[in-house]
DOMI-828982 format. One record per residue: x, y, z of N, C-alpha, C in turn. Coordinates in steps of 0.001 Angstrom, whole numbers, plus 500000, padded with zeros to 6 digits. Layout:
N
XYZXYZXYZ/...
***
This chain:
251
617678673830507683618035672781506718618750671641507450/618342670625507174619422668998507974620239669115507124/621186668680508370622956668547507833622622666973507317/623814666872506362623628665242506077624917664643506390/624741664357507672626496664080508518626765663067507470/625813661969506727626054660661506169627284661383505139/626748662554504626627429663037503406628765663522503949/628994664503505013630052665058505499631082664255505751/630467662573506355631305661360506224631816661496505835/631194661215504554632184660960503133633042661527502602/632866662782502821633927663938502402635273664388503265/635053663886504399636398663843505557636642662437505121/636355661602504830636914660284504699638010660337503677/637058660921501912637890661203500905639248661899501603/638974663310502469640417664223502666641404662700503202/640505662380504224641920661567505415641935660307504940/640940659514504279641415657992504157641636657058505601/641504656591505196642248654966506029640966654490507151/640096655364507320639057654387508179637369654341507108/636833653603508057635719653367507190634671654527507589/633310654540506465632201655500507035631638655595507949/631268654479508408630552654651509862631192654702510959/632863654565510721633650655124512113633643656634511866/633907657316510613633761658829510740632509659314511011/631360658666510236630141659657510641629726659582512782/630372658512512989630616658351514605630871659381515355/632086659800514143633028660870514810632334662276514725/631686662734513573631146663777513539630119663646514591/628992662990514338628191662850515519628069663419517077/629712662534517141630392662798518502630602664251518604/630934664753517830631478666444517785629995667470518141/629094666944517103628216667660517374627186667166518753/627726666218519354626999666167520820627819666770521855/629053667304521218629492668209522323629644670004521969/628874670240520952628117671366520508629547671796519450/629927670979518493630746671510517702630121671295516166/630036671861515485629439671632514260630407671729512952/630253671074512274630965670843510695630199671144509846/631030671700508742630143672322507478631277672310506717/631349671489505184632348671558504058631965672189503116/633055672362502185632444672938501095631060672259500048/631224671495500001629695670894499634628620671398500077/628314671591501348627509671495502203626869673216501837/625379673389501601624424675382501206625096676022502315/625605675594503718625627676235504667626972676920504837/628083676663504004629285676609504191629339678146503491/630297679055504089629803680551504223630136681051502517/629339681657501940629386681984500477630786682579500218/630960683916501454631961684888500876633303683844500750/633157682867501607634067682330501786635172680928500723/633575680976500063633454679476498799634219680079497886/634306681558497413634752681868496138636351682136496454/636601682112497581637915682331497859639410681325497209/640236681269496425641077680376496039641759679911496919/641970679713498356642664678923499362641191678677500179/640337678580499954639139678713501045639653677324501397/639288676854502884639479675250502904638830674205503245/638683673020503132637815672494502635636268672163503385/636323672674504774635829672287505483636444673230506804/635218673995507813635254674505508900634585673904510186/635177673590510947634372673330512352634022674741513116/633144674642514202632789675804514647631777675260516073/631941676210516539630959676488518063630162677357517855/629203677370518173628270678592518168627151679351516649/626929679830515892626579679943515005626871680516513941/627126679908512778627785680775511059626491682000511260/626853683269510815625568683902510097625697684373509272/625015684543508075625249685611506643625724686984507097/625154687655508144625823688830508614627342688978508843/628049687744509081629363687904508798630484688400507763/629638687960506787630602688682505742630713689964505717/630032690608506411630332692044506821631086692373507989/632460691856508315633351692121508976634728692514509075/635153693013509870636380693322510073637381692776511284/638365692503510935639461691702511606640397692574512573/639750693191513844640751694099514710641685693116516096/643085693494515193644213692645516015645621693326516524/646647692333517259647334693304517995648177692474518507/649062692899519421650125692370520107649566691532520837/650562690216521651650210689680522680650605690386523611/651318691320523816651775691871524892651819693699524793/650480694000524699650375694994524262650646696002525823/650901697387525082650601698030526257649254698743526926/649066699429527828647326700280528153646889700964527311/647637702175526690647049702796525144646909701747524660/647836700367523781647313699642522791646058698926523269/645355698783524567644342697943525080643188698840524740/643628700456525043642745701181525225642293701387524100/643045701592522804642413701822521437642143700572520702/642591699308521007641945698184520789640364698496521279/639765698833522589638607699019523053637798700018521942/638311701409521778637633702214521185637627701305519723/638132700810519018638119700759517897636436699729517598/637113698536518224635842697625518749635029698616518871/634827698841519487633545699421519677632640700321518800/633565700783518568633110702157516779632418700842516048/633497699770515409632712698875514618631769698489514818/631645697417515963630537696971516848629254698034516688/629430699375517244628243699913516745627456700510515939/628952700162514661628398700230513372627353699427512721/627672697924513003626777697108512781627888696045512091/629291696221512388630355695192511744630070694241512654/630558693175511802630682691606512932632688692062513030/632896692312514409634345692114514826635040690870515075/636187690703514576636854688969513881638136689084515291/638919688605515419639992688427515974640507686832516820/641958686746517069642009685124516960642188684883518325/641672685513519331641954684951520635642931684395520900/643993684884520837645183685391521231644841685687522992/646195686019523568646755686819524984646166688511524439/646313689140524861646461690394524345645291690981524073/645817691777522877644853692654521997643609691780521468/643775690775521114643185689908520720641885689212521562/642327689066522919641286688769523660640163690247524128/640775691313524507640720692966524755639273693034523652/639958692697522566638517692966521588637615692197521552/637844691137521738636458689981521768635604690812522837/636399690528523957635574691042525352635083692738525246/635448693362524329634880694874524597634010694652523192/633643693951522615632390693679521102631578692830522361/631975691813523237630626691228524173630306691839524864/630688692799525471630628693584526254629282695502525953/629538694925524632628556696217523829627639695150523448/627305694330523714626605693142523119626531693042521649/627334692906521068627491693006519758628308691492519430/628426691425518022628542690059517226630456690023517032/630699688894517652632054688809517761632467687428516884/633398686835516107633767685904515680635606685449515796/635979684066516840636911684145516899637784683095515828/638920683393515189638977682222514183640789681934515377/640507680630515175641342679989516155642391678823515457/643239678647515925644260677842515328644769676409515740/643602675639516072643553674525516614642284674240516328/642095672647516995640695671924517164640043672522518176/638890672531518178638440673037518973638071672056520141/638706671278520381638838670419521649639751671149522568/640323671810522121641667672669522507641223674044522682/641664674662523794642116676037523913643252676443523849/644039677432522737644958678188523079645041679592523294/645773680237523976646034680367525153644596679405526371/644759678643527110643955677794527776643640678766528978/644294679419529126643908681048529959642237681530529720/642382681312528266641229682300527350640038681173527233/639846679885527907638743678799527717637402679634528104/637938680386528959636227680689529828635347681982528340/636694682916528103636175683516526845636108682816525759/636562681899525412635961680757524048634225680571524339/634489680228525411633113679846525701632006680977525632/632289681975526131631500683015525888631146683373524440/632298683570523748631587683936522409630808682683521820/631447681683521964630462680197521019628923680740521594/628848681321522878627173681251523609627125682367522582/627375683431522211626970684719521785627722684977520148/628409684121519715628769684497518281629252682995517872/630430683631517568631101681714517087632512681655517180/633137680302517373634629680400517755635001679239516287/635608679572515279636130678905513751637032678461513932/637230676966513515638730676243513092638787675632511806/639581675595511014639700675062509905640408673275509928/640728673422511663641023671867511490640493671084512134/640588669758512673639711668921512764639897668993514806/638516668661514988638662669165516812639849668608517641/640664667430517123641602666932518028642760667414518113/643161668779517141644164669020516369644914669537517408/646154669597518066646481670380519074647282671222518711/647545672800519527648497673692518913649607673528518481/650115673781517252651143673551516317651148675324515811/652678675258515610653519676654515068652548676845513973/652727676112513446652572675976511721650936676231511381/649879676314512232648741676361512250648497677947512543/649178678614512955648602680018512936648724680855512035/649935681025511189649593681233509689648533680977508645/648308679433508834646368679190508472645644679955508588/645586680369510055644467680740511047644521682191510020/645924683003510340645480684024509893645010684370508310/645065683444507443644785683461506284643269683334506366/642920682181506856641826682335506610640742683608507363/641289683867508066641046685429508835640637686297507815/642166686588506953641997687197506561641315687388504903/640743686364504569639552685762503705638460685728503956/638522686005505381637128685751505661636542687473506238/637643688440505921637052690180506318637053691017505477/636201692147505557636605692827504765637623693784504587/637992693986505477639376694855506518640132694253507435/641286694677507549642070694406508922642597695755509562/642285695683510860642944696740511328644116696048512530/645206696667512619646477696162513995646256697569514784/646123697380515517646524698194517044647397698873517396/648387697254517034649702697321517799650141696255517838/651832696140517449652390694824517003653766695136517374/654118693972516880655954693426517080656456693458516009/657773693506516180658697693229514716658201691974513730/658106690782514857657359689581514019656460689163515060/655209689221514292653945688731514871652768688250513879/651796688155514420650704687420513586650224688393513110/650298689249513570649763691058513119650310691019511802/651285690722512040652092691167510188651383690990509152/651799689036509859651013688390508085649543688156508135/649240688580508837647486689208508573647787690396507689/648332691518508048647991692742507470648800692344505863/649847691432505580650201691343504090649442690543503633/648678689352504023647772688729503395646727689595502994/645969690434504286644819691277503607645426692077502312/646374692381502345646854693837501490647166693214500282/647829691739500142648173690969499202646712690963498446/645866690444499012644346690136498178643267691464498049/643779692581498296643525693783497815642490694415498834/642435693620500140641653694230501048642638695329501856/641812697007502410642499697165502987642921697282504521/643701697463504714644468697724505563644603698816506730/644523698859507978644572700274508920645305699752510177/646535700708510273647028701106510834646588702051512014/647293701478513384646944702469514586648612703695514720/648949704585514737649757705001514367651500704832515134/650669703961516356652335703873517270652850701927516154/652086701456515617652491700560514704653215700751513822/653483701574513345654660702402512591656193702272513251/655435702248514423657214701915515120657956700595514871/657368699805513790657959698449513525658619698829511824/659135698652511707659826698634510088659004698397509286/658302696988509697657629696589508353656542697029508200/655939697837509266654506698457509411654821699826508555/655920700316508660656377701704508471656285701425506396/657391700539506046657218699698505139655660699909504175/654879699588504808653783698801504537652859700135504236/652971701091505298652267702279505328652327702738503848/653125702879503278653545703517501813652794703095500803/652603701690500675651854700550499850650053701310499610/649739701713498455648150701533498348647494701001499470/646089701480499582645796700371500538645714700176502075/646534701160502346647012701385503625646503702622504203/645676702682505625645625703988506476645887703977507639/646649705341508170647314704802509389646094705987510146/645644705574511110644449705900512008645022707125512499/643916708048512254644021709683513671642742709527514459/641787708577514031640923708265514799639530706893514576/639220706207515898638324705080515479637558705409514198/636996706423514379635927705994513516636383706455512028/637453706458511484638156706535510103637635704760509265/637818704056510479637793702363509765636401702500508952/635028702400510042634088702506509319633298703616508238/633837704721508029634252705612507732633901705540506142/635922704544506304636108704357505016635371703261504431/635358702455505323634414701234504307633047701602504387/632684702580504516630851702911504116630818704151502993/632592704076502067632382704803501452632148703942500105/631641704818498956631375703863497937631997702448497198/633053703074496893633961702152496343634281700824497019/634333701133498682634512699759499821633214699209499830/632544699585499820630562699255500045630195698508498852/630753698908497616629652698118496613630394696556497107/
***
């Protein structure tokens, strides 16, 4: 289907104001000659599971390719500074999914976060990273060469506009829309305060659930959290897919 950048114009113009159409449709243009693509909510292409969502936002940039197979995913995340068990069951877990046939989510992060991208490419399987900047930007800039890899082999998501540079306040986004956009989250392994958290209360808030790796418990609020509906704390990978290929998660 043709994109109708003329139209997408118009609709980043309405959000931002103050320049005219043919300097924005310039701008999109420009984006997509350096292989970044836009899709708003207007737009058939803009991901379904994602339209019905009440914070969905208004508009995603991206590298690499949306696929309908996505909405069948799960969000496996973790410390930035994890330890070798947390790397190591970050690996197994990935991988159970991955050869389930899940699309594996995570935000390319240091850490756990990168661990799983690279062990879902690594099984050649479908990886999606949702990121907290423009995608002119790498953060961690460590992790550029793996951005790049998945855009060739899955897709790297921003919800803001490519020039946007890392800001505090943008990874809370990130993980929202993360976690809107899976059907599960699983943590690894986390910190007292991390992005791990408010991923796992956002999923749990909107009634998706939740899995726990069991040394995550060693945080209060994980321990906390364990109690809550909703919640499983792992004795082994393959519990995740497990549970969601049981009825009630499946329909």
């Amino acid at each position: 289907m043709t994109v109708d950048v003329r139209a997408q114009a118009a609709f980043l113009l309405a959000l931002r104001g103050g320049e005219s159409l043919d300097a924005v449709e310039r701008e999109v243009l420009a984006w997509r000659r350096e292989g970044i693509g836009l899709v708003t909510v207007e737009d058939p292409e803009y991901p379904s599971w994602l339209r019905t969502q009440p914070d969905a936002p208004p508009f995603l940039t991206y590298r690499g390719v949306l696929e309908a197979r996505d909405a069948r995913s799960v969000a496996v995340v973790g410390s930035r500074r994890p330890s070798k068990r947390g790397i190591a069951r970050a690996w197994d877990i990935a991988a159970v999914l991955a050869e389930a046939g899940w699309t594996v989510v995570s935000g390319l992060a240091s850490g756990t976060d990168a661990a799983v991208h690279r062990r879902v490419l690594a099984a050649g399987a479908r990886t999606v990273a949702f990121v907290g900047t423009g995608l002119r930007h790498c953060y961690p800039l460590e992790n550029s060469p793996l951005e790049a890899e998945i855009a060739r082999r899955g897709a790297v998501v921003s919800q803001f506009l490519p020039d946007t540079p890392p800001a505090r306040h943008q990874f809370p986004k990130r993980c929202a829309l993360m976690s809107e956009s899976c059907a599960a989250v699983v943590v690894v392994d986390a910190e007292e305060y991390c992005e791990a958290r408010v991923l796992a209360q956002l999923a749990l808030s909107s009634g998706r659930p939740v899995f726990f790796a069991h040394d995550v418990l060693a945080c209060r609020w994980a321990e906390e959290m364990a109690a809550q509906p909703g919640v499983t704390v792992l004795s082994r990978p393959h519990q995740v897919p497990d549970a969601l290929a049981a009825p009630a998660l499946a329909a």
